[in-house]
N, CA, C and O atoms as CSV, one atom per row, in Angstrom:
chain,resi,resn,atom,element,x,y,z
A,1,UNK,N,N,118.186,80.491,73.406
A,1,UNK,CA,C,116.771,80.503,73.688
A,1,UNK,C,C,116.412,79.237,74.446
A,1,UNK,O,O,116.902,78.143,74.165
A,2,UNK,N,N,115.361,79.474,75.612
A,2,UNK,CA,C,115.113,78.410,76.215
A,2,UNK,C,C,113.889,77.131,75.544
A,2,UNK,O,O,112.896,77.301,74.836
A,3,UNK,N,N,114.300,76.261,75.946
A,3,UNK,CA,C,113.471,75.046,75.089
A,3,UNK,C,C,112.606,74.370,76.202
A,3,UNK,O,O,113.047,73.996,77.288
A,4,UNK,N,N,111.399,74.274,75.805
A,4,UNK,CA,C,110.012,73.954,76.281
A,4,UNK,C,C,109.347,72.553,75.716
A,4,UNK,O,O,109.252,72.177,74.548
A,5,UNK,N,N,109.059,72.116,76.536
A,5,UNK,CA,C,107.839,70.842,75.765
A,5,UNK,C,C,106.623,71.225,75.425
A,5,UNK,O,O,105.975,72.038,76.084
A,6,UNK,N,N,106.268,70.742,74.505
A,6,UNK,CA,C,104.550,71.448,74.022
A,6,UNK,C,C,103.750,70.977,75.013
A,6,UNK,O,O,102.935,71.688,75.601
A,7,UNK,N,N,103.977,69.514,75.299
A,7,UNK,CA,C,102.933,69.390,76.027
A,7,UNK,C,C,102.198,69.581,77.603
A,7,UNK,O,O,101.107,69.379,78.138
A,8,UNK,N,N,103.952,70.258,78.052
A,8,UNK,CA,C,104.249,70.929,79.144
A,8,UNK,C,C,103.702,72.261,79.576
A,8,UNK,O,O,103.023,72.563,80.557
A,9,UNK,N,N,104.128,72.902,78.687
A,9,UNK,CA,C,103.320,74.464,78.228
A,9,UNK,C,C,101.795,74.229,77.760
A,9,UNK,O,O,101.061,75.069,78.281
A,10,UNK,N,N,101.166,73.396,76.989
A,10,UNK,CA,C,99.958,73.675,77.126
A,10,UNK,C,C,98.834,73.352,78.493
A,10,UNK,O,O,97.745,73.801,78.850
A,11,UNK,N,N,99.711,72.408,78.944
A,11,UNK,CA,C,99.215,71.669,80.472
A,11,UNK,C,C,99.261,73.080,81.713
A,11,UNK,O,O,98.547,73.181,82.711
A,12,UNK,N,N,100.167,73.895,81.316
A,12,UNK,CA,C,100.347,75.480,82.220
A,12,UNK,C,C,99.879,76.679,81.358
A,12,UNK,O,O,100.046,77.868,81.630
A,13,UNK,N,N,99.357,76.237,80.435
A,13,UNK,CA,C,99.116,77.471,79.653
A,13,UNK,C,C,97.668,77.930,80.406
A,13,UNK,O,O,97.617,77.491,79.257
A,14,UNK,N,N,97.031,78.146,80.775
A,14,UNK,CA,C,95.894,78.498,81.589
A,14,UNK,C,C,96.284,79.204,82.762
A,14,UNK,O,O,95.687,80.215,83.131
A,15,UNK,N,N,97.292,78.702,83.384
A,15,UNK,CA,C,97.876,79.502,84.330
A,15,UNK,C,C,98.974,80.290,84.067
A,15,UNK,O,O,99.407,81.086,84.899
A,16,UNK,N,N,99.433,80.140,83.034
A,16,UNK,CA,C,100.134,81.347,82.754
A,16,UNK,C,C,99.722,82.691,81.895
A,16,UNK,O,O,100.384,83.689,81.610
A,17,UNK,N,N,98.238,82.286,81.568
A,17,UNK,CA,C,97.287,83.440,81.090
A,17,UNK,C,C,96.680,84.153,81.762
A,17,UNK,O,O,96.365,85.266,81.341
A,18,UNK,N,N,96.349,83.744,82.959
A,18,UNK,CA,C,95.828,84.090,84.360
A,18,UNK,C,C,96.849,85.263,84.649
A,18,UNK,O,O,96.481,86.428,84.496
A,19,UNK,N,N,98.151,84.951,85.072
A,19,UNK,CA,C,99.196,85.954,85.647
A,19,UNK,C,C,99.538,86.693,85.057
A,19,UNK,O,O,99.933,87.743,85.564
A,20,UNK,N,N,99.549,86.501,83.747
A,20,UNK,CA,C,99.757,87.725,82.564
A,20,UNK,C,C,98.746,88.407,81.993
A,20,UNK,O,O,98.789,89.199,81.051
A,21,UNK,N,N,97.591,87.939,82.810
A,21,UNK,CA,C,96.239,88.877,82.547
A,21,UNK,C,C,96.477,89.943,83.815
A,21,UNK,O,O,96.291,91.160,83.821
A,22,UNK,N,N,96.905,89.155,84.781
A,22,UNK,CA,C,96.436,89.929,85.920
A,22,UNK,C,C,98.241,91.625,86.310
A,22,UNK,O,O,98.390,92.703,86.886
A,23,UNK,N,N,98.840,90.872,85.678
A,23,UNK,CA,C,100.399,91.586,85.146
A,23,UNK,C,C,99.447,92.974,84.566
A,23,UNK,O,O,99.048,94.076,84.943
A,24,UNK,N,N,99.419,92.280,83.679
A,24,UNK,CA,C,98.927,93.469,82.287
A,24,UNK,C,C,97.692,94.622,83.155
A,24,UNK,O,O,97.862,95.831,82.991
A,25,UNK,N,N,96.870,94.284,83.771
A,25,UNK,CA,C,96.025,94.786,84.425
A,25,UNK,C,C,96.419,96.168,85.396
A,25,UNK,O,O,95.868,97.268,85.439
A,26,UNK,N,N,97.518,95.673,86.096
A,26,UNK,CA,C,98.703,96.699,86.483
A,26,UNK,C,C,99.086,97.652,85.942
A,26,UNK,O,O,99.188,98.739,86.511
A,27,UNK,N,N,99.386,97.438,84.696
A,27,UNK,CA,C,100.435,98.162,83.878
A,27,UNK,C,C,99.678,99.677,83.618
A,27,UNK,O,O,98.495,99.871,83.900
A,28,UNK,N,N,100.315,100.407,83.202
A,28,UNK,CA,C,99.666,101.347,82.703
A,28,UNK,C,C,99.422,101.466,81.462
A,28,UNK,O,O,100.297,101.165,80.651
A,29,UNK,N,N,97.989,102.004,80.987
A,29,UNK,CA,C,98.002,101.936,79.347
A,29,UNK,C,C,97.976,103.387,78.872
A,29,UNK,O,O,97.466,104.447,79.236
A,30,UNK,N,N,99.053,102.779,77.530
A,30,UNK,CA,C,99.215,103.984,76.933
A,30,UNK,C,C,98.566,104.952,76.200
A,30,UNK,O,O,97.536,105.043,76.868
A,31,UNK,N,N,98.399,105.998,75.001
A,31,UNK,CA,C,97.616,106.652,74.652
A,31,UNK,C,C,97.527,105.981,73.311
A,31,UNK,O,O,98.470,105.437,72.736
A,32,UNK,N,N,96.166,106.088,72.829
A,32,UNK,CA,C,95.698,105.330,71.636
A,32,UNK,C,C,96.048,106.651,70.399
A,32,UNK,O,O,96.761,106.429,69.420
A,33,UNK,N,N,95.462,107.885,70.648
A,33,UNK,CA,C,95.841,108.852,69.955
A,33,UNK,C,C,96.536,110.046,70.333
A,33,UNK,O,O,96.685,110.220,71.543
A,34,UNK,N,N,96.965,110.857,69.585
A,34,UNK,CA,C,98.244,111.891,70.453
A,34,UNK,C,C,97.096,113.162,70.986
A,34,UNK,O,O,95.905,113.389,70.774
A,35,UNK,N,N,97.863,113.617,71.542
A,35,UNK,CA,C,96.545,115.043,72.679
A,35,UNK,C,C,96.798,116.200,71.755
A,35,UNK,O,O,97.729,116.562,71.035
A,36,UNK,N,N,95.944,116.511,71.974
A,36,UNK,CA,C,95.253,117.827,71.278
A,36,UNK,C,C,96.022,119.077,71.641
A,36,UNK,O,O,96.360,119.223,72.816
A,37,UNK,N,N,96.267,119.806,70.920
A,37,UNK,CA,C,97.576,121.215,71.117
A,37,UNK,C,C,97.191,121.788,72.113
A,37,UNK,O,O,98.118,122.129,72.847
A,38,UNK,N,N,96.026,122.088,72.521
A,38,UNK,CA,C,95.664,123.172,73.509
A,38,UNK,C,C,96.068,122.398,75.256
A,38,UNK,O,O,96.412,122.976,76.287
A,39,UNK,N,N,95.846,120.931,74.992
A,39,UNK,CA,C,95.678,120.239,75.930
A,39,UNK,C,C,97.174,120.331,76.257
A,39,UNK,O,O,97.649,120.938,77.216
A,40,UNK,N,N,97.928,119.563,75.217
A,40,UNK,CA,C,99.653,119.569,75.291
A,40,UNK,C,C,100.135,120.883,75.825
A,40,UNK,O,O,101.062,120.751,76.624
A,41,UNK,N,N,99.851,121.805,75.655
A,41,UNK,CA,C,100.046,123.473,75.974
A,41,UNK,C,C,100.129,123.494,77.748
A,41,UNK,O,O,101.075,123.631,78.523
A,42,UNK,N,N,98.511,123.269,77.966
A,42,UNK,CA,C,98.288,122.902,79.238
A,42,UNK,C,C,98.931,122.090,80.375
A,42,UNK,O,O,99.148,122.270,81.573
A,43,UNK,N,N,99.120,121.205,79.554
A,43,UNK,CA,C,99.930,120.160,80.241
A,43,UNK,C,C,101.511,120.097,80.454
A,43,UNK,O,O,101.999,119.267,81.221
A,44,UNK,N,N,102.494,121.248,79.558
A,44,UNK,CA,C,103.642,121.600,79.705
A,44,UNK,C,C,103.537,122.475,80.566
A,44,UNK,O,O,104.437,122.653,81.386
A,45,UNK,N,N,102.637,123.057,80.558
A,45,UNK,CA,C,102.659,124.608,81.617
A,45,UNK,C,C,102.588,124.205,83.097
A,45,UNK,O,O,103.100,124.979,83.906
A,46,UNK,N,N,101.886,122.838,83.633
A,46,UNK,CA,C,101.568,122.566,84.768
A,46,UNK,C,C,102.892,121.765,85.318
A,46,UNK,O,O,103.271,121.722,86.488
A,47,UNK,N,N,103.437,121.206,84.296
A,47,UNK,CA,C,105.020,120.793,84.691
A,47,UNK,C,C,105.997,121.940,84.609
A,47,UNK,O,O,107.010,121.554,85.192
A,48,UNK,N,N,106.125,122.844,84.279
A,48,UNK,CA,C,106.641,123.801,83.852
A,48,UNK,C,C,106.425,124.217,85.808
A,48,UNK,O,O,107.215,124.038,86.735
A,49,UNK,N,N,105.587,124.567,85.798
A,49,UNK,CA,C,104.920,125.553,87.192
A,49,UNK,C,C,105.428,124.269,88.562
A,49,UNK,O,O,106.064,124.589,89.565
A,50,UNK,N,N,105.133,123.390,88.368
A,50,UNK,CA,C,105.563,122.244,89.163
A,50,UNK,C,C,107.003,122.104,89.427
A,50,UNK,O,O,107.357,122.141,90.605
A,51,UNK,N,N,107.909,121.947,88.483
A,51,UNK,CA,C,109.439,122.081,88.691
A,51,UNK,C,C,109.954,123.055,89.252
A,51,UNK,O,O,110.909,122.937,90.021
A,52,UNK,N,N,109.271,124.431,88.885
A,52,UNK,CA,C,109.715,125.785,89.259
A,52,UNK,C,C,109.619,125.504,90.956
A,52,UNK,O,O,110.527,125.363,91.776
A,53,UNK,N,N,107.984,125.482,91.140
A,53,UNK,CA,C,107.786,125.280,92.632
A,53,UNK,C,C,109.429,123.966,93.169
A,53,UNK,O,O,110.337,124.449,93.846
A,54,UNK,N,N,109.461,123.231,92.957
A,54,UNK,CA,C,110.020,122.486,93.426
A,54,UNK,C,C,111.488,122.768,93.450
A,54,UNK,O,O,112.284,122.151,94.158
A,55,UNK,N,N,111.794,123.730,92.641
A,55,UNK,CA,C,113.287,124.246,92.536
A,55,UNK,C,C,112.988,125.372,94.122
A,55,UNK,O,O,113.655,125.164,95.135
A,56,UNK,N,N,111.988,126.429,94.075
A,56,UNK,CA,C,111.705,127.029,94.863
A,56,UNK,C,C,111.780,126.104,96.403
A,56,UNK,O,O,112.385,126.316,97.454
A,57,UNK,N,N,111.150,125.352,96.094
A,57,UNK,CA,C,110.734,124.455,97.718
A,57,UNK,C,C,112.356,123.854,98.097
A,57,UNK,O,O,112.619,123.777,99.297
A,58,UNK,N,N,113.348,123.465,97.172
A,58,UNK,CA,C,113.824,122.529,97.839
A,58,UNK,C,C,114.225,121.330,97.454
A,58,UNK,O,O,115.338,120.803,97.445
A,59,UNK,N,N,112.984,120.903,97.079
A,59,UNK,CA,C,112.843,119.551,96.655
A,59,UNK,C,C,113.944,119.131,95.663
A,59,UNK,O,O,114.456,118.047,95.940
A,60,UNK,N,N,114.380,119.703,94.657
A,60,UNK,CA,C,115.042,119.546,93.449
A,60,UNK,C,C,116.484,120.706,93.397
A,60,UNK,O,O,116.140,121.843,93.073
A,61,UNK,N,N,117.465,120.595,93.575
A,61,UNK,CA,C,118.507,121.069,93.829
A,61,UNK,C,C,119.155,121.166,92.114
A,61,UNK,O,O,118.747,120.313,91.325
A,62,UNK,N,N,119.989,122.052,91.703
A,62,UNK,CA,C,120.643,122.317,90.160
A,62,UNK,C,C,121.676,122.177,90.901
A,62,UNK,O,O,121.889,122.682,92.003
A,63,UNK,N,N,122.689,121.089,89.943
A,63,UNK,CA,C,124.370,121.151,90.324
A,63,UNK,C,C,125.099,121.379,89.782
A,63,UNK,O,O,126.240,121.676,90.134
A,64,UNK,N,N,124.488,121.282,88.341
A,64,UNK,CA,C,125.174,121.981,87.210
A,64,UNK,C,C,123.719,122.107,86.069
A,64,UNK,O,O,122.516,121.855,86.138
A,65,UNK,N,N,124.779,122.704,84.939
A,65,UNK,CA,C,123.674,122.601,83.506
A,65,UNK,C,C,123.392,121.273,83.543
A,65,UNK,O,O,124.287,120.529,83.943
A,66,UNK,N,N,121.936,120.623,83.086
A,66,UNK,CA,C,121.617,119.697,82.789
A,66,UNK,C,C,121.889,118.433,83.569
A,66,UNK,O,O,122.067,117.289,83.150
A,67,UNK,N,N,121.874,119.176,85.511
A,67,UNK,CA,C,122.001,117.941,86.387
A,67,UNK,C,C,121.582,118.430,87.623
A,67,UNK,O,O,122.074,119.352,88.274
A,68,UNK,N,N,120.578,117.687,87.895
A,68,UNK,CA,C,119.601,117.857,89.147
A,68,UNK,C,C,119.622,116.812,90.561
A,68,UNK,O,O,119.758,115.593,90.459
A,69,UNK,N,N,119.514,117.300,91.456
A,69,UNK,CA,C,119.516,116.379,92.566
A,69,UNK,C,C,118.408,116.039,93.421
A,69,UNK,O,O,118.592,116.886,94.295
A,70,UNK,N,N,117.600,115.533,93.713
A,70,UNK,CA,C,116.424,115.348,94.082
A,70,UNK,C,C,116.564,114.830,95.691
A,70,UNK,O,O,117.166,113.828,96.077
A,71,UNK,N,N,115.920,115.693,96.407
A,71,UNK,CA,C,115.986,115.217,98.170
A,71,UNK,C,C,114.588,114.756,98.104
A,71,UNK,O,O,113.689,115.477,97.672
A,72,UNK,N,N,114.411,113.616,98.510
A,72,UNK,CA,C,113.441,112.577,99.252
A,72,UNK,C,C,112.704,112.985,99.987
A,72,UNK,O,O,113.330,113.412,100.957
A,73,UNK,N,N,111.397,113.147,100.132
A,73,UNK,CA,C,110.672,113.724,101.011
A,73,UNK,C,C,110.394,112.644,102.961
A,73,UNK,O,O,109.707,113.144,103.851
């Protein structure tokens, strides 16, 4: 583990709250509670319909069971 001076780190600690505010801001946030069945339903079906298309289009190639190849648009 790396070793720090206190009084080093508190002298940058302001700026290193800044960049890890502005980090975090980026990020994506996750779900606070889980989705509702009807919604989850919904939401498999539109990936469901999405892959299909994309097996259809092209986009996503099968090379075997349980291995896909993806061409770059």
């Amino acid at each position: 583990m790396r070793k720090y001076k206190f009084e080093e780190y508190i002298k940058n600690r302001p700026k290193f709250t800044r960049i890890r505010l502005k980090l975090k801001e980026s990020q994506r946030s996750f779900r606070k509670y889980p989705r509702k069945r009807d919604e989850e339903r919904v939401l498999i079906g539109l990936a469901r319909a999405r892959w299909k298309r994309w097996l259809e289009e092209g986009k996503i190639k099968k090379l075997e069971e349980r291995r896909y190849t993806v061409k770059p648009e």
